[in-house]
N, C-alpha and C positions, 0 to 999 in steps of 0.2 A: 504494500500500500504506500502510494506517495500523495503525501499533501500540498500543495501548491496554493500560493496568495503570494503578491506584490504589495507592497509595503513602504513610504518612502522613497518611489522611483528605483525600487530594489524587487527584482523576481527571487522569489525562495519557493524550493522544493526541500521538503524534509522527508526523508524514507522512513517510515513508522519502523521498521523491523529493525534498522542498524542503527537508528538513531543520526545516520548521517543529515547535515544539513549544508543544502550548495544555493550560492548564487549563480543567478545564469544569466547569460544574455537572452536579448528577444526569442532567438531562433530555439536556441535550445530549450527555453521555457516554453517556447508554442510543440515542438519536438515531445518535450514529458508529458505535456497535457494529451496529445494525438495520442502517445502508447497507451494503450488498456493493461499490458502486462510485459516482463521483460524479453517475452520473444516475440513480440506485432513488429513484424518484417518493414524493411525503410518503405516499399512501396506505397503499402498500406497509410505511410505517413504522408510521404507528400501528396497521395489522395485528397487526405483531409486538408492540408495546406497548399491549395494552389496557389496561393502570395506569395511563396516564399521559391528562390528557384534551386533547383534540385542539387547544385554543386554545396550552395547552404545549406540544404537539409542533411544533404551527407555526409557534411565536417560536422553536425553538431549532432548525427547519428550514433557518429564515429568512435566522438567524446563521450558519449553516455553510456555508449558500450564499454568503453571501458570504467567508466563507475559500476557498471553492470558486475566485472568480470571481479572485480573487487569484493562485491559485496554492500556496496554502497549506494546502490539504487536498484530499485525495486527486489531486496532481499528477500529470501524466503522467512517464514515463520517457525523455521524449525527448532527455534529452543523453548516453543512454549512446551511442549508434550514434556522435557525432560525438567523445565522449568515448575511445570504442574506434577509433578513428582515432589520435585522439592517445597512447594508450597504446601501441600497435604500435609505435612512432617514437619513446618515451617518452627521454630521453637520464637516464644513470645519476645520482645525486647521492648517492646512498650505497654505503659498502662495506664488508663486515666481512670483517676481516684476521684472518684463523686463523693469527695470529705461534706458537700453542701448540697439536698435538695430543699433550698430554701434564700433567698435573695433578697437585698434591701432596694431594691429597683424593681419598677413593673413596667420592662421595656416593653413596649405593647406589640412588634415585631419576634418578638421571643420564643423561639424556636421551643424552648423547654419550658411551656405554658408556666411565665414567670419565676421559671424556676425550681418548681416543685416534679416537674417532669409527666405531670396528670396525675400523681401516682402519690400526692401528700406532701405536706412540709419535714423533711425530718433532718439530722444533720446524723454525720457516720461519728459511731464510737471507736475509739480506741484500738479495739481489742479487734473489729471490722479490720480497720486501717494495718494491723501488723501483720494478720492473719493474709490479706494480700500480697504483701510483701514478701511472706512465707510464699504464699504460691507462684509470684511471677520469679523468684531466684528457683524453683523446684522446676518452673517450665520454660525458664529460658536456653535449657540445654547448657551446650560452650562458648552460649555468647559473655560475654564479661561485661558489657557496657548494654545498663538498663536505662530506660528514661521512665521519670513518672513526673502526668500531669495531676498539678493537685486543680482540681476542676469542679465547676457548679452549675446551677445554681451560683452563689456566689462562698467562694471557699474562704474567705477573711473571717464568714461567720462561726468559724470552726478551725480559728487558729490554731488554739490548743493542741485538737488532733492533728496538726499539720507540722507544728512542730514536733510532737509525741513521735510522728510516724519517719521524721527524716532523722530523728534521734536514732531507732531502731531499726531503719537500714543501712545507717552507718554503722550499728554495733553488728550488723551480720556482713559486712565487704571484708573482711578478712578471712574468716572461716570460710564463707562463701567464692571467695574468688570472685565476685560481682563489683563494678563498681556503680551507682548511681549517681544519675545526674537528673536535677529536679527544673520541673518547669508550673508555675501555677498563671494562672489569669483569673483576673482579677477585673472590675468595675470601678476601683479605687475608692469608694466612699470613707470606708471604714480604715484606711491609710492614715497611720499617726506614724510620727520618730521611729517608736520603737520596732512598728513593724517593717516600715521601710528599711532600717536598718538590718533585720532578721532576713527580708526578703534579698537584699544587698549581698549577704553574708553567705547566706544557705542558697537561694536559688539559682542555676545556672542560666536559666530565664526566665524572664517573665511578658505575658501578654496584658496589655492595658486597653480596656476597652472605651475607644473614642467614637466617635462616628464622624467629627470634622468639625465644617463651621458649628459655631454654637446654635444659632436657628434650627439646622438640621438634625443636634445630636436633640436640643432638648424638645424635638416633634416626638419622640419616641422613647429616649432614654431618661425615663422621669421616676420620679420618687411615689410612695403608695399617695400620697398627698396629689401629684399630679405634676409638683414642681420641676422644672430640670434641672439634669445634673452637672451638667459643664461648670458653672462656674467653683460648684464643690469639688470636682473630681481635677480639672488641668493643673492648677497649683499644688495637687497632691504627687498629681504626673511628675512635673519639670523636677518638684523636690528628688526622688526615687531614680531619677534619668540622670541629672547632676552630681548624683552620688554615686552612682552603679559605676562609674569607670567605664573599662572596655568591655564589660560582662553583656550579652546578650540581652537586648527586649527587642520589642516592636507595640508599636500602638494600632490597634486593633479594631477596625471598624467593618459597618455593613450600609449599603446602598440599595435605595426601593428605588418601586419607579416615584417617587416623590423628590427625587434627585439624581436624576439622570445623567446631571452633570456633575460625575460625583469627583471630576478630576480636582473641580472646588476644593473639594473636602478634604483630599490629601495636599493639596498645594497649603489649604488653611493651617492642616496638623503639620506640615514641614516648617510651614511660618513662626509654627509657635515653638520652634526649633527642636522640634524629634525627627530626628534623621532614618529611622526604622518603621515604616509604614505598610501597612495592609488593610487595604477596605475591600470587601469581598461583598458578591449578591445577596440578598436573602433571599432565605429558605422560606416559601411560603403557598399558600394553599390560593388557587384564582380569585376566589369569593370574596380575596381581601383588598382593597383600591390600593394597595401599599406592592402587592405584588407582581414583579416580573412578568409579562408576560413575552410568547415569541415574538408580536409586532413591536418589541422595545429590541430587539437584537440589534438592526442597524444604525439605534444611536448607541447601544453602550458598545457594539464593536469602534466606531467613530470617537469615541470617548477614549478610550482603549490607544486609539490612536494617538490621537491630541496628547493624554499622556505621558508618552514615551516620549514623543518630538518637546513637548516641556523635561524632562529628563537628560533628555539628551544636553540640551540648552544650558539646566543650570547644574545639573551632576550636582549636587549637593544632598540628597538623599537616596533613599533604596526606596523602590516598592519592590515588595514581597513576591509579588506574582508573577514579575518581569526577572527573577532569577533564576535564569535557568545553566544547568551544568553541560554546558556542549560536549566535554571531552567524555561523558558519559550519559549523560543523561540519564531519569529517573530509575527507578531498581526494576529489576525483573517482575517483582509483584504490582508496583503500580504499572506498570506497563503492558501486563496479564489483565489484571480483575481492576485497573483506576486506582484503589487505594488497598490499604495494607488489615483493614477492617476484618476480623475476626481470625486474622492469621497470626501477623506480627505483632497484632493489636487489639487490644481488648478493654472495656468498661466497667468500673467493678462499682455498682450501686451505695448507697449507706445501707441497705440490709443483706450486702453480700452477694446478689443476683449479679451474675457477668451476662454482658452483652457484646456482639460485634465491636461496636462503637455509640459513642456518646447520643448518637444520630438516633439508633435502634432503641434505647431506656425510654420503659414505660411503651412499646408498640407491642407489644405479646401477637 
């Protein structure tokens, strides 16, 4: 499978199966589009392309053959059969720890019906929280390096257990050969000194949830009162960002169609000088005026665009979405099945129930 889109006066073909990614000139690019697969013969091509004359299509035939003979255009799929072997047997190396089904925010976009997940308010004990940690070092096999997200709801409301639990997987990295490395996200309300400072110390990241300009975060991200949260949460933000050093975060938002120009909104969260950004679609059901639908695809691809060409411009931040690893590209399992969801990855409730992912809690 090859994917082709122009881009910035630039033709790009990407080969799904090698992960290769080429720039091409006109010819060649109209050349990849004509092939259906890696053996439709030149004739068959300049059929489709009588614009172009034949001694053209034969040099840029020529070229692509040998991408072909490489393995870098139009590759077979042959590692998924041996790849879905290894998935089946996959051992876990991530977990997100639902320490909170419970939240001081009623984002009304809220994927995890404010928090509670449909399923009650409740927050994880203790003895929940080690007892996972027993299981993801007993099922991550020879991997050494775990990640756990402390995740909600909102997990600040169950600090305790949060500190309890990164206490006791450090006293097991030695016996265990494991080492962890902790990621939580956060809403930021409930952000004083001392937690910032805990977060600072102990977490190797963390996600802070923004949504951008203020107008647009407090349309949605408002307190049980109805008030918004920006002006509580950003000065919580910069405090936590100004101290963290080089340590890993990103500020973490989401775009309805209520903001379709959501390029705003990270331009507004760079302004306010966080350099680590990701604002991602929401997750949401048609019946709601707030959600997605298909006929919004050609302005948030156009958005998309705009973007990157501001990116490009001022290189002063990351978006999240626009890193991508060329010399490898994503791992064999998202590459297989999209993401890593009940393989590599798994959600462990406050009452102990595991789920695929965060996504799946409370859909039985």
């Amino acid at each position: 499978m090859v994917h082709t889109f122009s881009l910035l006066g630039q033709n790009i073909a990407v080969d799904v199966n090698s992960g290769a990614v080429h720039i091409l000139d006109d010819t060649a690019y109209a050349v990849v589009q004509a092939m259906e697969n890696k053996t439709t013969p030149l004739d068959a091509v300049c059929e489709k392309l009588p614009q172009y004359s034949r001694a053209a299509l034969e040099e840029s035939y020529r070229e692509l053959q040998e991408l072909i003979a490489r393995g870098e255009l139009f590759a077979d799929a042959d590692y998924i059969d041996p790849a879905m072997a290894v998935i089946r047997n996959a051992p876990i190396k991530a977990l997100c720890l639902h320490v909170s089904h419970d939240c001081n925010l009623r984002c009304k976009y809220c994927f995890a019906s404010t928090g509670d997940f449909g399923t009650g308010r409740l927050l994880m004990d203790a003895d929940t929280a080690k007892a996972a940690i027993d299981f993801v070092i007993e099922r991550s096999g020879a991997r050494r390096n775990i990640e756990i997200d402390f995740f909600g709801g909102e997990p600040l409301m169950a600090m305790d257990v949060v500190k309890e639990t990164v206490a006791y997987a450090r006293s097991r990295e030695a016996e265990s050969g494991k080492h962890f490395r902790f990621t939580i996200t956060t809403n930021g309300v409930l952000l004083d000194d001392d937690t910032i400072d805990y977060i600072n110390r102990e977490m190797d990241n963390c996600v802070l949830s923004l949504d951008g300009r203020k107008e647009v975060n407090d349309r949605f991200r408002v307190s049980p009162n109805g008030k918004g949260s920006y002006d509580v949460i950003v000065p919580k933000f910069k405090k936590l960002v100004a101290e963290r050093g080089d340590k890993d975060f990103y500020l973490r938002g989401t775009f309805t169609r209520k903001n379709l120009d959501f390029a705003k909104d990270v331009l507004a969260i760079a302004d306010e000088g966080f350099r680590q950004i990701s604002v991602e679609p929401v997750s949401a059901e048609d019946q709601y005026d707030y959600a997605l639908r298909e006929e919004d695809l050609p302005a948030i691809c156009a958005e998309y665009e705009k973007l990157a060409q501001i990116m490009m411009d001022r290189r002063d931040f990351n978006f999240f979405h626009f890193n991508v690893d060329l010399s490898q590209g994503p791992c064999v399992i998202k590459r297989i099945r999209g993401c890593g969801a009940g393989c590599e990855y798994v959600a462990i409730t406050p009452e102990g129930d595991i789920y695929p992912c965060h996504q799946f809690v409370g859909k039985e």
